[in-house]
C-alpha positions as CSV (number, residue, x, y, z in Angstrom):
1,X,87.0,99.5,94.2
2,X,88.3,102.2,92.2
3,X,90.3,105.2,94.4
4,X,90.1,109.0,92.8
5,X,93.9,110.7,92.8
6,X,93.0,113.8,94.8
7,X,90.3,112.9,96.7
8,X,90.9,108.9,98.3
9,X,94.0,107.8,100.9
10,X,96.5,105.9,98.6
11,X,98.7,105.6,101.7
12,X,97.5,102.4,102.5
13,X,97.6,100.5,99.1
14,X,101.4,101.6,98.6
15,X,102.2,101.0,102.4
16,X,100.8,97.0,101.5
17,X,103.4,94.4,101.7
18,X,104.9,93.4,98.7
19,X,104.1,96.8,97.2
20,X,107.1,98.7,95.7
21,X,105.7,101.3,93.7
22,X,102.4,102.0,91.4
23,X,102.5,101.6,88.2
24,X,101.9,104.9,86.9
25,X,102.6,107.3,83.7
26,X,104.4,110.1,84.9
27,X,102.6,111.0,88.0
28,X,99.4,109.4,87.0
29,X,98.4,106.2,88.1
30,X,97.7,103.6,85.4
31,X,94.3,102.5,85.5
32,X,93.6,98.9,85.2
33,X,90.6,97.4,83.4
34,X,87.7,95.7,85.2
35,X,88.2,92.4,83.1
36,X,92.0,92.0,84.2
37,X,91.2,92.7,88.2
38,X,88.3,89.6,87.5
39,X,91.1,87.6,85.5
40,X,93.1,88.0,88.6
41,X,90.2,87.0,90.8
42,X,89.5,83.6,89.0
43,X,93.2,82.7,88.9
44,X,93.2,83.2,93.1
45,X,90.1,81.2,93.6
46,X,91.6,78.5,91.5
47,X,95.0,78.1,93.4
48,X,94.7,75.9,96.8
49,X,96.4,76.8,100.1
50,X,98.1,75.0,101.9
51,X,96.9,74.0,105.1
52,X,99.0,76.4,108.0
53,X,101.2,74.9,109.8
54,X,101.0,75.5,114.1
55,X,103.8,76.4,116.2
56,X,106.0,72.9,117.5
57,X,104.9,71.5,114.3
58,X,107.6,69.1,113.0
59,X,109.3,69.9,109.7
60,X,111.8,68.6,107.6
61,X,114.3,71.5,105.1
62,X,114.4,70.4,101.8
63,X,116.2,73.1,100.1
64,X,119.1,75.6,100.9
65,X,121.8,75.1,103.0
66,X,119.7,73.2,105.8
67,X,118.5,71.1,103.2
68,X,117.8,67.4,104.9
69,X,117.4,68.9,108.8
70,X,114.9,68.6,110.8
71,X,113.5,71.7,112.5
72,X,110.6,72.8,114.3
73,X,107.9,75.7,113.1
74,X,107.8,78.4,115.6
75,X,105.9,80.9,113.3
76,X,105.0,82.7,109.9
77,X,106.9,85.8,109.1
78,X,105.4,86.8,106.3
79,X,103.4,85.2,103.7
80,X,106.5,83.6,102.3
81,X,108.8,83.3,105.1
82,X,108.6,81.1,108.0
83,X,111.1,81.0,111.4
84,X,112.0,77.8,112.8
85,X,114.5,76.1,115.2
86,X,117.2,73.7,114.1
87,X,119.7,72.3,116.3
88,X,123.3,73.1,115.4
89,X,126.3,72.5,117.5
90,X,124.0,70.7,120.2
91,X,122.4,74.6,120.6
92,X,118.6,75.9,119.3
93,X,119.1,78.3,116.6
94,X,116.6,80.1,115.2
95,X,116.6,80.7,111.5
96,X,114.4,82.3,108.7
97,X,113.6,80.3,105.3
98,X,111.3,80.6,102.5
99,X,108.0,78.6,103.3
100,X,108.8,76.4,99.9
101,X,112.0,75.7,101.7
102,X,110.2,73.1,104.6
103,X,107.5,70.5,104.2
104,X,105.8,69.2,107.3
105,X,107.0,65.6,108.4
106,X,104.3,63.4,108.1
């Protein structure tokens, strides 16, 4: 899809998540070739996903200062993030950790 400066809605490509700024030259946009955006295709095609995880799902931390509890998914936050409940001090707490962070017990 290619967007025209004065005439398309940027507002929602820079409002994306993840998305700090355009890459631009001065105040124009820098275009980027056709070849590249397929590069980029192919590469996303190639890499598999992970199969989601459901909320109660068991879960073991294995990095990070949790590293080697056990914890339960409650739910994504973000593609990268995930928020689960490990028991400290004989109390639920809920915490935030990178998704790389857990792997599901088996």
């Amino acid at each position: 899809m290619r967007l025209q400066r004065w005439v398309d809605n940027w507002y929602p490509l820079r409002s994306t998540r993840g998305v700090a700024r355009l890459v631009s030259f001065g105040a124009e946009p820098a275009p980027v070739p056709d070849a590249l955006i397929e590069q980029l295709r192919c590469r996303i095609g190639q890499i598999p996903s992970p199969p989601a995880l459901c909320p109660g799902e068991a879960v073991v931390i294995e990095d990070g200062p949790f590293r080697g509890l056990d914890a339960i998914f409650q739910a994504y936050d973000g593609e990268q993030r995930v928020l689960l409940l490990i028991e400290l001090l004989r109390r639920q707490v809920r915490v935030k950790l990178p998704l790389g962070d857990i792997r599901r017990v088996a």
